[in-house]
C-alpha positions in Angstrom: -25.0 -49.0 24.3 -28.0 -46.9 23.4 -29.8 -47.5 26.5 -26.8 -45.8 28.6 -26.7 -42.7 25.9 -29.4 -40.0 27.1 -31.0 -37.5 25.1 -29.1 -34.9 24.2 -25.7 -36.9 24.5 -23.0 -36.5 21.0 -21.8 -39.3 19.6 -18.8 -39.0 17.5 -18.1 -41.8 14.9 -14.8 -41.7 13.4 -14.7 -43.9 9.9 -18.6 -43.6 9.9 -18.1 -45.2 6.4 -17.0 -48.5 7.2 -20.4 -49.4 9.2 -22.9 -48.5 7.0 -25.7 -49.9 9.5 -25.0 -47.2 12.4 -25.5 -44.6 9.5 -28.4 -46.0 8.3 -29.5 -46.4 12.3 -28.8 -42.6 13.1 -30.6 -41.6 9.9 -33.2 -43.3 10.2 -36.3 -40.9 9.8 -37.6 -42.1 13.3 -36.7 -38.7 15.0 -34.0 -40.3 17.1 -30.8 -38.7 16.3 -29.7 -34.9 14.6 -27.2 -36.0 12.4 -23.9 -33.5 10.7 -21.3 -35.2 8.7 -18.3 -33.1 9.6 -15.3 -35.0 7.3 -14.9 -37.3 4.7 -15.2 -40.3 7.5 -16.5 -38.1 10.6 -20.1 -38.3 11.6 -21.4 -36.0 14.7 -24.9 -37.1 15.6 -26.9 -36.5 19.0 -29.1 -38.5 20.5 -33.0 -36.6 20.5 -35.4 -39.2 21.4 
């Protein structure tokens, strides 16, 4: 899927806690994704590289 998101794109993950490997992807410190957790379970992050 990543190769169809462009930079700039949000991606909203809705129970963000359950996958612990796309939060560990998005935060990776390899300045591709801006990342906000907005709930308890809600992760907004956007694509920057």
């Amino acid at each position: 899927m990543e190769s169809r998101v462009r930079p700039g794109a949000f991606i909203v993950a809705d129970n963000a806690d359950y996958s612990p490997a796309y939060l560990a992807y998005v935060r990776a410190p390899a300045d591709r994704y801006l990342f906000v957790p907005s709930a308890a379970d809600v992760e907004l992050s956007m694509r920057i590289g």
